[in-house]
C-alpha positions in Angstrom: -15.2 -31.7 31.9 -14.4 -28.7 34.6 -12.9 -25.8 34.9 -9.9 -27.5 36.2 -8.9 -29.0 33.4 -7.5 -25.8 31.1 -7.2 -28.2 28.0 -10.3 -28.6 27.9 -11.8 -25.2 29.0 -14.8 -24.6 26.2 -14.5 -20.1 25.4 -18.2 -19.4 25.0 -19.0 -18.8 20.7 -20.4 -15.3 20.9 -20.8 -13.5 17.6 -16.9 -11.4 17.1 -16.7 -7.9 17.7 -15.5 -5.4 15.6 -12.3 -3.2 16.9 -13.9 -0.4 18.3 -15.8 -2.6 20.9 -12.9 -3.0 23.3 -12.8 0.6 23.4 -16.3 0.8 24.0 -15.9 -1.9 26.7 -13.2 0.2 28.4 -14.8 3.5 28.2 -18.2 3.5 29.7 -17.9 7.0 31.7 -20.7 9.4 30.8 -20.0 12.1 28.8 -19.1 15.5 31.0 -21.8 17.3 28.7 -25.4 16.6 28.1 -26.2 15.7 24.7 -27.2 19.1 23.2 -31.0 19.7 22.1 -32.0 21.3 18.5 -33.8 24.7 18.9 -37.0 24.7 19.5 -39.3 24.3 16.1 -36.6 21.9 14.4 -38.3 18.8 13.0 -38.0 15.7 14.7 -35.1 13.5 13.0 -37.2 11.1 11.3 -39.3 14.1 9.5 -35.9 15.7 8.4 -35.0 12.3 7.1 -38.1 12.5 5.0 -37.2 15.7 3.7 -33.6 14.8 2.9 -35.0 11.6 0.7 -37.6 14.3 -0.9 -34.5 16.3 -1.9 -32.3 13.5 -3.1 -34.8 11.4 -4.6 -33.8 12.1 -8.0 -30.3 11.8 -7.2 -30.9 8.1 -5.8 -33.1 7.1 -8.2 -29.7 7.5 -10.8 -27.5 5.9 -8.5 -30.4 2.9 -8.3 -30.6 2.9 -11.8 -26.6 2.5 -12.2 -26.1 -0.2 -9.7 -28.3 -2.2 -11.0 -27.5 -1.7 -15.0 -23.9 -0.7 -14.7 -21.7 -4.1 -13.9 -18.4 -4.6 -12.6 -15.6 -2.9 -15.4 -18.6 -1.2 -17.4 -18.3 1.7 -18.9 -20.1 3.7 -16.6 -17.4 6.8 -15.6 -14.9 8.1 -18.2 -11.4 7.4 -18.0 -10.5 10.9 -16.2 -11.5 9.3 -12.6 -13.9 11.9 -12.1 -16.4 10.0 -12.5 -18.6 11.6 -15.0 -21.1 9.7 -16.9 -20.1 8.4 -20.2 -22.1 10.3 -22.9 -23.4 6.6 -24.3 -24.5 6.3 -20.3 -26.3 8.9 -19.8 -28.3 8.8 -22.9 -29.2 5.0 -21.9 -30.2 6.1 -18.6 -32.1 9.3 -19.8 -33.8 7.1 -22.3 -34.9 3.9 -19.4 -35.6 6.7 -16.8 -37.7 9.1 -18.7 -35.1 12.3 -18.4 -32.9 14.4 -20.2 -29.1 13.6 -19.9 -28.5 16.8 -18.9 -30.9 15.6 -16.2 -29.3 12.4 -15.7 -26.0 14.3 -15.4 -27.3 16.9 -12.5 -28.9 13.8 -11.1 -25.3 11.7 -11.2 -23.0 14.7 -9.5 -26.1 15.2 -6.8 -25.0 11.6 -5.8 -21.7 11.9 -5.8 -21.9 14.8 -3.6 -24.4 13.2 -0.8 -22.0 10.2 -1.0 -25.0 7.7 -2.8 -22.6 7.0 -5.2 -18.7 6.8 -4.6 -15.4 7.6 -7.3 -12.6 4.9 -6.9 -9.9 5.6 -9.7 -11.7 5.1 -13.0 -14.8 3.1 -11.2 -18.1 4.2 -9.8 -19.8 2.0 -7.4 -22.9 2.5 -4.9 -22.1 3.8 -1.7 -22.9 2.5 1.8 -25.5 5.4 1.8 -27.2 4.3 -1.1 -27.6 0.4 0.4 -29.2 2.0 3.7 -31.3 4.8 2.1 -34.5 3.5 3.0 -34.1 1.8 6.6 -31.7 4.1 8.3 -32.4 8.3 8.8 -28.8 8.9 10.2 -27.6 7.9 6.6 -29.6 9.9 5.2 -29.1 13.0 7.0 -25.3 12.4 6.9 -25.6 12.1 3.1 -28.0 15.6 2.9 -25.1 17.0 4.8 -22.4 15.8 2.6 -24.4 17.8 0.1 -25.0 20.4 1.5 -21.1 20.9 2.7 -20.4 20.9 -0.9 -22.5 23.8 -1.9 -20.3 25.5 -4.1 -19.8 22.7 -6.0 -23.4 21.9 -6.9 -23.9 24.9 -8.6 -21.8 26.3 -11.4 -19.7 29.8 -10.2 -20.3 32.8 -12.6 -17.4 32.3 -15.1 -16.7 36.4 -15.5 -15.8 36.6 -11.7 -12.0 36.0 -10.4 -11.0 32.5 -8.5 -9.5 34.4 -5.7 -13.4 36.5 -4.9 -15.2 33.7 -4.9 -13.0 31.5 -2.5 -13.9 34.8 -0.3 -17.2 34.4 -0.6 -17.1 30.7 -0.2 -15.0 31.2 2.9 -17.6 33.8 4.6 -20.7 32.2 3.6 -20.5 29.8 6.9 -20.8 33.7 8.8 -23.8 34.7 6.1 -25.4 30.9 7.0 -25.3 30.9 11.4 -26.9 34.6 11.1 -29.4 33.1 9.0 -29.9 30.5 11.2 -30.0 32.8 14.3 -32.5 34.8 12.5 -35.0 32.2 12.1 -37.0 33.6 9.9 -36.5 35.7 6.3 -33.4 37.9 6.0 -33.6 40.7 3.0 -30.8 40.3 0.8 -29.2 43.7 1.6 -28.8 43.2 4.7 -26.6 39.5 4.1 -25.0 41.2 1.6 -23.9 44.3 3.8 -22.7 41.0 6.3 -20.8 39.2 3.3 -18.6 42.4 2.4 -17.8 42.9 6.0 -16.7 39.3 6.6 -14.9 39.5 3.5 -13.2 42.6 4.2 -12.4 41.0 8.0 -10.7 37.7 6.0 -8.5 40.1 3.6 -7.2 42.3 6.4 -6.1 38.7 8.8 -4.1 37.4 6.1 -2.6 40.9 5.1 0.8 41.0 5.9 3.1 44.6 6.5 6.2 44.3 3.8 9.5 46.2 4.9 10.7 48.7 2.8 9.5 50.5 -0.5 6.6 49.1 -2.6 5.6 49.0 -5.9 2.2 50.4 -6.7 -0.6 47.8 -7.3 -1.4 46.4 -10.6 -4.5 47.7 -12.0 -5.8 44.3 -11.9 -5.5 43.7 -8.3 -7.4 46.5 -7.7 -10.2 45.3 -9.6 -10.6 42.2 -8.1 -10.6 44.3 -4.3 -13.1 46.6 -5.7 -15.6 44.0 -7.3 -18.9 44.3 -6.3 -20.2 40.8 -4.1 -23.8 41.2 -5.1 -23.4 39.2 -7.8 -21.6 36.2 -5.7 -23.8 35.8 -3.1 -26.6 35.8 -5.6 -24.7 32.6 -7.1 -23.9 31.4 -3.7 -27.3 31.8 -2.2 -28.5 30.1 -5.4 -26.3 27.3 -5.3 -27.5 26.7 -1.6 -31.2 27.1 -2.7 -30.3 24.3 -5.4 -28.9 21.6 -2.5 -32.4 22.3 -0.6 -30.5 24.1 2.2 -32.6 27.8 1.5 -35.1 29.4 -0.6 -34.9 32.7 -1.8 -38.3 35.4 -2.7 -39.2 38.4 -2.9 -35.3 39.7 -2.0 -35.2 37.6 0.6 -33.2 34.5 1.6 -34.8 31.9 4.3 -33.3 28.6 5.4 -34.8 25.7 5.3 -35.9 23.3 8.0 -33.0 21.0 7.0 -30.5 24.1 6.4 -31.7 25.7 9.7 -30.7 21.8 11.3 -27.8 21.8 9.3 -26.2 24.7 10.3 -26.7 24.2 14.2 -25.4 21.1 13.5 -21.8 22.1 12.6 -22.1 25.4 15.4 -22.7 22.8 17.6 -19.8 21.0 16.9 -17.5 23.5 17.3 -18.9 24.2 20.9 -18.6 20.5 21.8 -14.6 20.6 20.9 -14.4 24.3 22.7 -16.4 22.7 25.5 -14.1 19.8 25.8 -11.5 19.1 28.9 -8.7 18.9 26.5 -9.8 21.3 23.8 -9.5 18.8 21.6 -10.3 20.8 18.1 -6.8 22.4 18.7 -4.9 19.2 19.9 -2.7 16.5 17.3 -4.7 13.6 16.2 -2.8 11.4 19.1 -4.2 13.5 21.6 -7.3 14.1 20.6 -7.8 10.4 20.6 -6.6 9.9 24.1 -8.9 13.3 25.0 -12.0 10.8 23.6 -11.1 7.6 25.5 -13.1 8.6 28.1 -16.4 9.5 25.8 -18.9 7.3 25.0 -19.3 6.1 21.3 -21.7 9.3 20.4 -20.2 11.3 22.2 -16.1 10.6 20.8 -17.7 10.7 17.1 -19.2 14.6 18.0 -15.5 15.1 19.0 -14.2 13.3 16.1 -16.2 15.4 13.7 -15.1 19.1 15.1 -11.7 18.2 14.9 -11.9 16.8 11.4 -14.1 20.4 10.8 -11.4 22.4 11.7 -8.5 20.8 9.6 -8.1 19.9 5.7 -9.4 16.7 4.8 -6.2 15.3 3.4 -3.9 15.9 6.4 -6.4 15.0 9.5 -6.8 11.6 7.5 -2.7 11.2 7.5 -2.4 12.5 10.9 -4.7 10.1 12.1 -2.8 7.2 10.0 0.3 8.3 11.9 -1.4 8.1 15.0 -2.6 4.8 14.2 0.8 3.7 13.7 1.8 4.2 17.5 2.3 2.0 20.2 -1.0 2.4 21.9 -3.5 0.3 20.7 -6.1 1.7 22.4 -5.3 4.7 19.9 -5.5 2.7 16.9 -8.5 1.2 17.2 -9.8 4.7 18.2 -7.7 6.6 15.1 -9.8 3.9 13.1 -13.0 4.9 14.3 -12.5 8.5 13.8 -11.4 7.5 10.1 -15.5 5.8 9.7 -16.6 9.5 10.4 -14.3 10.7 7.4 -15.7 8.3 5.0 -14.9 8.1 1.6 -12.1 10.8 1.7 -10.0 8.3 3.5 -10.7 5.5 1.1 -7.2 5.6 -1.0 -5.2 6.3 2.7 -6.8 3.4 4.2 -6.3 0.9 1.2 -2.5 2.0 0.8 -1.6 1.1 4.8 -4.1 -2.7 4.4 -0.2 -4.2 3.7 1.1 -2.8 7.3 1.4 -5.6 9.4 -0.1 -3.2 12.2 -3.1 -1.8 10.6 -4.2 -4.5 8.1 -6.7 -5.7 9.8 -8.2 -2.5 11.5 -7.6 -1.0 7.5 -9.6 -4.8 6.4 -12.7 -3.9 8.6 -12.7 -0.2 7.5 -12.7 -1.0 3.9 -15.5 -4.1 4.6 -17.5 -1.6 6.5 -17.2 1.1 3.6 -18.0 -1.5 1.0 -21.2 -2.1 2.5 -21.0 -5.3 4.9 -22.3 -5.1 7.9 -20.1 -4.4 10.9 -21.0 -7.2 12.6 -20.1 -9.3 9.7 -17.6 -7.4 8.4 -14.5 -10.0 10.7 -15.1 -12.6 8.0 -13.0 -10.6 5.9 -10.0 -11.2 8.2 -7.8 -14.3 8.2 -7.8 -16.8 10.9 -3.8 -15.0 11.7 -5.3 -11.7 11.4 -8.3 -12.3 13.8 -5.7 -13.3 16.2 -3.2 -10.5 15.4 -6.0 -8.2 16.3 -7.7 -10.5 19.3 -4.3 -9.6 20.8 -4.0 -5.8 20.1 -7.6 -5.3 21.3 -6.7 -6.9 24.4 -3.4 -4.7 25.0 -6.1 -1.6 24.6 -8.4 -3.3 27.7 -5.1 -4.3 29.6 -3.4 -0.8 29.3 -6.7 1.0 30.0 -9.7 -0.9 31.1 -10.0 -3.2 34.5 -9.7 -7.3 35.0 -13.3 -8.3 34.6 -13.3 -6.6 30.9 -10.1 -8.1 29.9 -11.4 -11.8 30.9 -14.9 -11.1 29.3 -12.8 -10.4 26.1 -12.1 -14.0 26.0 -15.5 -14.6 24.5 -14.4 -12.8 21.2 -11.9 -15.2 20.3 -12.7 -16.9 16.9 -11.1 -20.0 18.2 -13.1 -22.5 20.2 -10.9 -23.6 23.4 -8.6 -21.9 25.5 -5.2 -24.2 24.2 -6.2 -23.6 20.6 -6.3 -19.6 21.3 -3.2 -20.1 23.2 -1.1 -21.7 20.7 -2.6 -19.6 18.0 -1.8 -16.3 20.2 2.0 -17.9 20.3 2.0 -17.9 16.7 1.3 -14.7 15.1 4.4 -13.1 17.3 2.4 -9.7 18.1 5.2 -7.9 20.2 2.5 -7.5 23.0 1.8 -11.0 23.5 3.6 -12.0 26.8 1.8 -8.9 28.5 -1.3 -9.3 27.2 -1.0 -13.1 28.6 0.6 -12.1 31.8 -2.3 -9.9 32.5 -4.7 -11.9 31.5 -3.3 -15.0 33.7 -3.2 -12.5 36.8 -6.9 -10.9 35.9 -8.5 -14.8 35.4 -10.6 -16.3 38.1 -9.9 -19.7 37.5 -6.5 -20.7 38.8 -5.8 -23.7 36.2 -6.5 -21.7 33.3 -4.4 -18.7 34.9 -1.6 -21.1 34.8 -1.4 -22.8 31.5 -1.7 -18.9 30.3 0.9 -18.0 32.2 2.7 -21.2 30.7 2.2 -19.5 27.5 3.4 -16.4 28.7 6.6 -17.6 29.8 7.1 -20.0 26.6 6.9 -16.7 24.4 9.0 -14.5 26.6 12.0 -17.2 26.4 11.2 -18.6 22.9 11.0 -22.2 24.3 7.5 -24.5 23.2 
């Protein structure tokens, strides 16, 4: 055979590709920053790893002990979808794991916190963290972090104090934590807690508004709740921190730890990455942010992806970035898609309600693969032969509206079927409304001047219906 023959022009098998390599393919400039370097002191990655599995080894030792007692439909979460342990459950496990339940209970909401073990509806299943726990530190720091964002949830709030002061206190803490962290060393409690009622005072007086007219007096109760003394909440708070391994506190003083110390430059470096950024990107819509990080490498776009998502509620980045998914770029929806893997388990339900759009199903099919634990290079043999096509053709709108000729005939290689005809008719069939410009480009990109014309063929059979 030869290349002059297009029906019988052999594509090279190469393993498939998930989405977010055409992206990678097509953005390859350096990053404009250098990647940023931990202050001086901070333990390598792979001894904060260590540290993280020391802290969570309880916690993963339940979630082991679940997925491999608990089966599909067993009675392992109750019926709220919280996801608390079934009192039958937890005496089971307290009794095959040597613990209290009470134990097995801290144990079981330590793992739901650091993501080892993940809440869908009524069902509790392992999470991806859980199945890479002992082969891969990024997981594990990511999981430590999860924790460790979740701070005031790990520790019970004093139950005499109002809502409203301790959502203050939860909102100043991050201040309390970066001058901890520039400190470096022990901080004596008065002096935080001097910091904590100023930052407090600064968050009630920027969401005071000026009423117009005559006012009644305050209630006595309001009052109160101004005047409360904060000793005794960032005593709870500093305790709850303490508890997730993130501090310790002696002597009436509070110091971080090595992994809180990390932690917390962590998410101050995040925020200078977005205020570094060209397009600012922590302040821009979801669409735009996405096209700010088309030019990033893969590290760099997920530092971006995270301060973004940092700055915003959970719930409406994750429908944001749906929306922007939904667009006509496609280059933006594969990208939209990868910001979603940064979110995680949060955007499980969102993700699983758009898998029947016609134009996400398959990136929404990877996602979910990927966050049920397959391996992203594996994670295509979820998708139908139609919907490996489907998105064949929308990754290759993304290289032909932003990358350059050589990529878009390289792309060829990660078509599932074996010969150019078969990928042709097969392209023709699933009716993606890019098709005749993905062809048209591809014909005018290809080297080979027979196989530029049969797809050109194609092109022209699609554009006027005909066979």
């Amino acid at each position: 055979m030869t290349s002059r023959n297009p029906r019988d022009s052999r594509l090279r098998l190469v393993r498939s590709r998930t989405l977010a390599s055409a992206p990678r393919a097509v953005t390859q400039r350096s990053s404009r920053r250098p990647a940023p370097r931990p202050p001086e002191g901070t333990p390598p990655p792979a001894e904060l790893a260590r540290m993280a599995r020391t802290g969570l080894a309880a916690a993963a030792r339940v979630a082991r002990w679940a997925d491999a007692s608990l089966g599909p439909g067993s009675d392992g979460a109750t019926p709220d979808g919280q996801g608390t342990l079934a009192d039958a459950t937890a005496e089971r496990a307290a009794e095959e794991l040597g613990l209290t339940p009470a134990q097995v209970r801290a144990d079981w909401d330590t793992a739901r916190l650091a993501g080892l073990v993940e809440v869908h509806g009524d069902i509790a299943r392992p999470g991806w963290r859980l199945r890479a726990w002992n082969r891969d530190d990024s997981a594990v720091l990511r999981g430590w972090v999860a924790l460790f964002d979740a701070w005031s949830l790990a520790h019970p709030e004093p139950a005499d104090r109002e809502a409203s002061a301790v959502a203050e206190v939860v909102s100043a803490m991050p201040q309390v934590l970066s001058f901890l962290q520039l400190s470096a060393g022990p901080v004596p409690m008065e002096q935080l807690l001097d910091l904590l009622e100023q930052r407090v005072i600064e968050l009630r007086t920027e969401r005071c508004e000026i009423p117009y007219g005559p006012q009644p007096e305050p209630a006595p109760e309001a009052t109160e709740i101004a005047d409360a003394p904060l000793a005794p909440l960032l005593d709870w708070a500093l305790h709850a921190l303490a508890s997730v391994g993130a501090l310790t506190c002696a002597e009436g003083q509070a110091t971080l730890t090595p992994l809180g110390s990390w932690a917390v430059w962590v998410k101050l470096e995040q925020i200078c990455v977005a205020a570094q950024s060209p397009a600012g990107n922590i302040e821009q819509p979801a669409s735009d942010m996405l096209r700010g990080c088309a030019q990033l490498r893969p590290n760099a776009a997920r530092a971006e992806y995270r301060a973004w998502l940092a700055a915003r509620p959970v719930g409406s980045a994750v429908t944001e970035l749906l929306e922007a998914a939904r667009g006509e770029d496609a280059l933006t929806r594969g990208l939209a898609f990868e910001a979603l893997r940064v979110v995680g388990a949060p955007a499980e339900p969102d993700v699983r309600a758009v898998a029947e759009e016609s134009w996400l199903r398959p990136y929404a099919l990877l996602w979910l693969a990927e966050h049920d634990g397959h391996d992203p290079e594996d994670a295509h043999e979820v998708l139908t032969r139609e919907e490996s096509t489907w998105l064949w053709v929308d990754t290759a709108a993304a290289v032909a509206d932003h990358g350059e000729a050589p990529l878009l005939v390289r792309h060829l290689e990660s078509a599932v079927q074996p010969t150019v005809p078969a990928l042709l008719d097969e392209v023709r069939a699933v009716g993606h409304p890019r098709t005749v410009q993905v062809l048209v480009a591809l014909a005018a990109a290809h080297p080979d001047p027979a196989l530029a014309k049969a797809v050109r063929r194609a092109a022209f059979q699609v554009h006027t219906g005909g066979s």
